[in-house]
N, C-alpha and C positions, 0 to 999 in steps of 0.2 A: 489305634493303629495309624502308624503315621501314611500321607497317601503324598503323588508328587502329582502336580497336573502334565499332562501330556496332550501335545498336539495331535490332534489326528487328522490325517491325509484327505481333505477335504476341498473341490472346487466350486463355488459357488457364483454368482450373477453378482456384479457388483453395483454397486448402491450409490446414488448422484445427489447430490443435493436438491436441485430441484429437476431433472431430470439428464440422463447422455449425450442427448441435444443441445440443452439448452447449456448446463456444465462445460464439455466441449467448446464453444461457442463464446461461451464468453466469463470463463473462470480461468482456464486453461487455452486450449492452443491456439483459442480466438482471440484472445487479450492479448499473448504474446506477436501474432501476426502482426497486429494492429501496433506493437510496436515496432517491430521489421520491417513494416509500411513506413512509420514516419522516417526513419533511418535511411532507406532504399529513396524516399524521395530527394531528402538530403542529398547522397552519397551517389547519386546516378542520373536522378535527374535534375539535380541541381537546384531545385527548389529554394527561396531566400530564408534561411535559418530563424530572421527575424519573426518572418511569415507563419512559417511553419509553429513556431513557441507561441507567440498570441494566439494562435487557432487551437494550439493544445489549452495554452491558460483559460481561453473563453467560454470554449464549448468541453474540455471533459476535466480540468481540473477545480474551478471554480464550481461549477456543477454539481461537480462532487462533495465538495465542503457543504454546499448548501444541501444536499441530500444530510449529510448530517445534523445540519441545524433543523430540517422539519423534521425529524424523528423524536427530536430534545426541546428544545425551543416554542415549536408550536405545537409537542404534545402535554396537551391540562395534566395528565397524567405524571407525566417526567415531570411539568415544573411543578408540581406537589410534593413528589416523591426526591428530586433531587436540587431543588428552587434555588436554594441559598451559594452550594459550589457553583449554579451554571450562570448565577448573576455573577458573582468573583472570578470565578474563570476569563467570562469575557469582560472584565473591567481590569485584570490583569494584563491578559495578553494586547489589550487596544492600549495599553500603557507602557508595557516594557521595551517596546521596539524603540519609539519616539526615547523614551529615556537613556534608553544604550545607545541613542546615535549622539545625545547631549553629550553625554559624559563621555566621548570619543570611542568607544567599541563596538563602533560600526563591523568593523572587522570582523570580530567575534561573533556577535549577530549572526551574521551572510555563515560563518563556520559551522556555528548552533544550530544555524535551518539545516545545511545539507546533512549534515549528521544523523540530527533528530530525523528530518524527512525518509531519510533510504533506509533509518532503522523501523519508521512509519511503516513502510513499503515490507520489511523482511516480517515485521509483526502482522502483517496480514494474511501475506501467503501464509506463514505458521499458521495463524487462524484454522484458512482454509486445511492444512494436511490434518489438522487436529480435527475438526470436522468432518472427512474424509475418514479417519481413524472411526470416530466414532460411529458414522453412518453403514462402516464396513466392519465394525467389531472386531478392528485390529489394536487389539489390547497386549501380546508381547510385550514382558517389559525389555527383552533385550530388543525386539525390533524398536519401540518407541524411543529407546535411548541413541540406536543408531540415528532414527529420522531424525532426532533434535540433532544429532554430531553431525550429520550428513549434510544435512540441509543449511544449519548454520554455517559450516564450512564450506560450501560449495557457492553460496550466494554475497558469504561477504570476502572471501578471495579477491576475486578480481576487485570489489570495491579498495579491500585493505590495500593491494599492491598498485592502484589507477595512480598515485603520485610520484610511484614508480617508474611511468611510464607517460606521464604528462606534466607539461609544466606549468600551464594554469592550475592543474588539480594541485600541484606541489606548492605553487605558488600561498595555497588557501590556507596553506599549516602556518603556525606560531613559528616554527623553526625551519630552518632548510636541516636535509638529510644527505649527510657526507656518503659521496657515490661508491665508497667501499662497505657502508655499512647498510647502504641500498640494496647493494648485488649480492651479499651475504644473506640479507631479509629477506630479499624475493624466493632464492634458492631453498631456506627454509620452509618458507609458506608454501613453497611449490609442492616439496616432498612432504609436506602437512598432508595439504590437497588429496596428493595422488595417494598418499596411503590409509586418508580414507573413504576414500571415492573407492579401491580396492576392495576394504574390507565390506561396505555396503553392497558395491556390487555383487560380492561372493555371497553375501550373505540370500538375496534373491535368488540366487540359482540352486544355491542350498536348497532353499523353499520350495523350489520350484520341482526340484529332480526328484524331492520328497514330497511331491503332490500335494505340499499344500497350497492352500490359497493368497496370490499374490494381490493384493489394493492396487489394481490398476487405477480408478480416479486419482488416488493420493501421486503414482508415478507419475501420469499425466500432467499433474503439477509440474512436478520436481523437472518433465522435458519440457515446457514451457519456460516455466519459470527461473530457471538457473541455465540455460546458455544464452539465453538473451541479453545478460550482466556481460557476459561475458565479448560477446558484438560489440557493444554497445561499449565499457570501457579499455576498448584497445579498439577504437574502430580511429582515431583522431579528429572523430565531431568536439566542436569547443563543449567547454562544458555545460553551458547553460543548455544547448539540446540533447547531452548524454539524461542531464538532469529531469527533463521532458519526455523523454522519449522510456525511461529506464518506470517515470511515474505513470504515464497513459495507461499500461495495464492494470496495474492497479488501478486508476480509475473505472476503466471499464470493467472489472471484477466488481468494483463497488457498486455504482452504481445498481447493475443486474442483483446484485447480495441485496441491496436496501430496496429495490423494487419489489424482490419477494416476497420479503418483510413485510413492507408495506401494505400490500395486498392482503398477508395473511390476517393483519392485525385491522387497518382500517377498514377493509373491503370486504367484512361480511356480518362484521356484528350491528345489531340494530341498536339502533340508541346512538352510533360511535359518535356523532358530533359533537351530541352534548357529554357524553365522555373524554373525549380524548380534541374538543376545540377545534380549531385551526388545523392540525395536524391530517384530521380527516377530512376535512375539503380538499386540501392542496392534493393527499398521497394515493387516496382512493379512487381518483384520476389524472390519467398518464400527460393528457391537454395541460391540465392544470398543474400538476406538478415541472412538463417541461418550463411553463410561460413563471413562475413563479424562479425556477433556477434560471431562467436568462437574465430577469432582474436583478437577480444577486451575483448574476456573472459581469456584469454590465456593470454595475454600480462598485462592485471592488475589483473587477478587473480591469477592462473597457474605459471607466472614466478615469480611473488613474494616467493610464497611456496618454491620455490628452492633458492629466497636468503637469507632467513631466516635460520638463523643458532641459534643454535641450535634448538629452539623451534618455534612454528607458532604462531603468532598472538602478540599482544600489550605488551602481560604479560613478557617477557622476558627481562631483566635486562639489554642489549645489547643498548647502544645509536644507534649502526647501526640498529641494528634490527627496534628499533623504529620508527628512522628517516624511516626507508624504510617503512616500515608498514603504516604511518601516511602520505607519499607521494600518496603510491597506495592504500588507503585509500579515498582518496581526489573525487577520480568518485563518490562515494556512497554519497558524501555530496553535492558536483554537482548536481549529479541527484534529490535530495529533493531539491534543491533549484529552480533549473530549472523546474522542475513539477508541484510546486507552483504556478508557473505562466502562464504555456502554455494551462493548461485545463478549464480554466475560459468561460467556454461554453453562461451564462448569458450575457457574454458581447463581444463575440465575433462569429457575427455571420455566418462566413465563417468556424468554428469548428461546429458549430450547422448543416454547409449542410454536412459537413463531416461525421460527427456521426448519422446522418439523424434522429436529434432530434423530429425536426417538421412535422413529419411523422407520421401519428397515428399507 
């Protein structure tokens, strides 16, 4: 006999990753404040834009990178299990920057990062609603199908139409874009947008009126998450702070995500030193893992600013400049590549006891 599965009208207490507090705080609608922070000090108090980017670079994005490296790098463990890509990896990416500023496509370079980065930044949050899903046994395949349409369309919007609406961002394309085939784009992606930001929406209140249960964690996200793109490229900060300021929550989601981790894995088994190296001195305290990321904030971020003459960053007409720029450059590209592939939770189920997925 054939059977069909059926929802039943059910409200339940929903399920945090590592708890409502702490999720709140600093996954969701703490991440996102903290970027409305850097924005608001911009845009009202006027704060120096320069200022405000080295303070994002030193203390949460640099930080961050290096949060990934002691999880890989200085766990015996990873470099057993994954030795040979994570030595090529980083003898790749310390390579290709310097080489595409040789061979003149610099350009391309500065294009390949914002690209890759904000596609960084949308693979994360996915992450988290995937995990959310999981932790709240939101298995629907039609809901799951809407979250992937919903979410990917709500978050890359505003990025897709920003060169629409700025000339720096416009400036970073290979081609300029003729203003009648701009205003025809935009209007399409608008009514993209809205009809399905509709269908989503209806689709919760469906749920709702029929008592089943709604994933508030995973919304939580998505109200974080997806109007803050939306401030931020239509607010007319240059780009280089849209770019900063759009990445801080994501650092700050990361970071707290890799702290978890951290603890669950280093911070309680005996033996872990000589198991897992380096990895467990530095992560299994918080002393030591801050003083160990200021050194690798310093060292690739902090001391580039001081060899950079005249000016900071790619734009400078200087092959030295470049070339330096584009060496210590190279972590930030590591780290998206690297990240790619360590948080594969579905298929890896020793990350699943770590993150304590399968925990209601």
């Amino acid at each position: 006999m054939a059977s069909t599965a059926v929802e039943v009208p059910v409200r339940t207490q929903p399920s945090w990753i590592v708890s409502e507090r702490v999720d709140l705080l600093w996954f969701t609608l703490g991440g996102a404040a903290v970027a409305y922070a850097f924005w608001a000090l911009w845009r009202f108090a006027h704060a120096p834009l320069l200022l405000l980017v080295a303070i994002w670079a030193i203390v949460f994005d640099e930080t961050h990178g290096f949060a990934t490296i002691s999880r890989t790098y200085f766990d015996a463990q990873e470099r057993e299990r994954r030795g040979r890509w994570l030595w090529a990896s980083l003898a790749f990416f310390f390579a290709i920057g310097p080489v595409l500023i040789l061979l003149g496509l610099g350009d391309w370079l500065e294009l390949a990062t914002e690209l890759w980065g904000y596609y960084h930044i949308f693979k994360q949050h996915y992450g988290f609603m995937m995990m959310y899903k999981k932790k709240n046994r939101d298995f629907n395949p039609v809901d799951t199908r809407l979250d992937k349409i919903f979410f990917a369309a709500a978050f890359y919007y505003p990025f897709i139409t920003y060169p629409l609406y700025d000339k720096e961002a416009a400036g970073l394309l290979p081609f300029p874009i003729p203003d009648r085939l701009g205003s025809i784009a935009g209007d399409v992606f608008l009514f993209l947008f809205i009809l399905v930001t509709l269908v989503y929406g209806a689709r919760q209140v469906t749920k709702w009126r029929q008592g089943l249960a709604l994933n508030w964690p995973k919304l939580a996200l998505f109200a974080a998450a997806i109007p803050v793109n939306f401030v931020l490229f239509r607010s007319r900060m240059p780009l280089l702070g849209v770019y900063a300021a759009a990445t801080i929550f994501h650092n700050v989601q990361y970071h707290r995500l890799v702290w978890f981790y951290n603890r669950n894995k280093y911070g309680q088994e005996a033996g872990r030193a000589r198991r897992y190296g380096l990895a467990a001195l530095v992560n299994s305290r918080w002393l030591a893992y801050i003083a160990c990321a200021a050194v690798y904030a310093i060292i690739f971020d902090a001391a580039p600013r001081f060899m950079l003459k005249p000016a900071i960053g790619p734009g400078d007409a200087s092959l030295r400049n470049q070339l330096i720029f584009a060496f210590f450059a190279a972590p930030g590209l590591l780290h998206y590549w690297i990240d790619g592939h360590i948080w594969k939770v579905r298929s890896d189920p020793e990350l699943r006891a770590y993150l304590q997925l399968d925990r209601p």
